[in-house]
N, C-alpha and C positions, 0 to 999 in steps of 0.2 A: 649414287646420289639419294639423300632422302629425299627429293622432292618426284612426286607423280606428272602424269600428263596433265596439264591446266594447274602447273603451280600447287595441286593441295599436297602435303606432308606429308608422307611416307612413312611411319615409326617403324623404328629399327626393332627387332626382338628382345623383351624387356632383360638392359646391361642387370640391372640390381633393383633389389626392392628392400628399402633401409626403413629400420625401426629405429625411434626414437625411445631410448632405455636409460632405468634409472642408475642402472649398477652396472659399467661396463666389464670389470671382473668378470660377476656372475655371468653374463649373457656370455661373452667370449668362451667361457668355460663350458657354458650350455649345447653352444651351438658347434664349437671343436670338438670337448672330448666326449659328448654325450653325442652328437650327432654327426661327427666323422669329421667337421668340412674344414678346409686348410685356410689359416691366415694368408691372405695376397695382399693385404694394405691397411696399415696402422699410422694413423699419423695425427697429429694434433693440428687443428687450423684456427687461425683468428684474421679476418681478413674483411674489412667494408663489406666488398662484395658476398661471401658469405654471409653477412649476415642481412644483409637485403634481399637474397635470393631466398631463406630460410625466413625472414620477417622479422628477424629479432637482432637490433642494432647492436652492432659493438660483441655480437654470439663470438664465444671462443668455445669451439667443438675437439672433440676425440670422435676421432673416425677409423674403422675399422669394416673391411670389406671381407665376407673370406667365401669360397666356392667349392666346389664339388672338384674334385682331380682337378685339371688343368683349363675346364671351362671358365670362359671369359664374359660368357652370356649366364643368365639366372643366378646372379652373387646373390647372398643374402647380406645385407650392409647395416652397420650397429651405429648409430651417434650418441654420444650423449654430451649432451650440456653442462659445459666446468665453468664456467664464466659466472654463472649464478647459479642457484638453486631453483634450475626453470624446470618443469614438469609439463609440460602440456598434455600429457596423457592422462593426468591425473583425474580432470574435469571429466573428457571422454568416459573413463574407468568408472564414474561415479554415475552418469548417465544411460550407459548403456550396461544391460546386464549380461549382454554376449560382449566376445571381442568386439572388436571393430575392426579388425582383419585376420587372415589365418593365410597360414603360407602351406603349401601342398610341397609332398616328397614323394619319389617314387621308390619303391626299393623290392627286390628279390627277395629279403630275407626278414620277414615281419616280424616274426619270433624272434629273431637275435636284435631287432631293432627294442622289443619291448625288454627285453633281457637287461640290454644296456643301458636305458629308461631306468629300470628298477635298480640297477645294481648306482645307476649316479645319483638317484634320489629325487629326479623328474617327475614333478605333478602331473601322472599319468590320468584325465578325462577319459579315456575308454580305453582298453586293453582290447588286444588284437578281435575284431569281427568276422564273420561272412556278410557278402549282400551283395544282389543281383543290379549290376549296373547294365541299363539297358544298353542291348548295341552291343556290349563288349565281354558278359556272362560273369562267372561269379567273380567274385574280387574280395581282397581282404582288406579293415583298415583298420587303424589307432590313429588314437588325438592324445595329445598333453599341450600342457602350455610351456612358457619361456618364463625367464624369469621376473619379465613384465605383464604376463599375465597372454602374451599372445599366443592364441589357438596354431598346433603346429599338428599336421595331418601327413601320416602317412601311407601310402596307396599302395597296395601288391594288388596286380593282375592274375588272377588265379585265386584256390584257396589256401587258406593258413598251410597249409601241409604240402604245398604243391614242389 
């Protein structure tokens, strides 16, 4: 049950965290063949409720979910808006001079991650580091973005060479 003792809400561990993107191509492209993760759910939706649930009346969406091996939990989930030329990330983009979110990965192999980065032509922001994460000793990471501009991190346990 989600719910706790005295009725308050229990969140389940986060199913997906979807980004709103201009170019579903590109992203799909980004996040399968640059960054391993398998298509689990492609589907076009145009539906009242959607677009009350989203805020935008009358929305006809592409939706795309895709995940890690066989995990069901931690999707990363792609929308984008066909119905019109709606952008809402655009404003955000112009206001803030960081993202306005970044998705974290973990991986084994940082080097072959930055490799793949370079060899697909991913706006790699930092190229593989050391750095002493308290509590848990060295640790290696890179960031690049997506191809809407969002910060995507990924984390080795150990050093580059481990």
């Amino acid at each position: 049950s989600l719910l706790q003792a005295g009725g308050r809400v229990k969140a389940s561990p986060t199913r997906r965290t979807s980004i709103i993107v201009g170019d579903m191509e590109a992203s799909i492209k980004f996040y399968r063949d640059t960054l391993g993760l398998a298509v689990f759910y492609d589907q076009e939706i145009r539906s009242e409720e959607e677009g009350r649930l989203l805020g935008v009346p009358g929305a006809r969406v592409r939706v795309v979910s895709l995940q890690s091996d066989a995990a069901e939990e931690g999707m990363v989930g792609l929308m984008q808006f066909i119905s019109d030329d709606i952008k809402p990330r655009a404003k955000i983009r112009q206001l803030v001079a960081n993202p306005d979110l970044f998705l974290i990965f973990l991986t084994d192999d940082i080097k072959g991650v930055h490799e793949r980065m370079l060899k697909s032509g991913a706006n790699v922001k930092c190229p593989p580091i050391e750095y002493e994460i308290p509590g848990r000793g060295v640790s290696a990471g890179l960031t690049c973005y997506d191809p809407d501009g969002v910060l995507v991190e990924f984390t080795q346990f150990g050093p580059i060479d481990a």
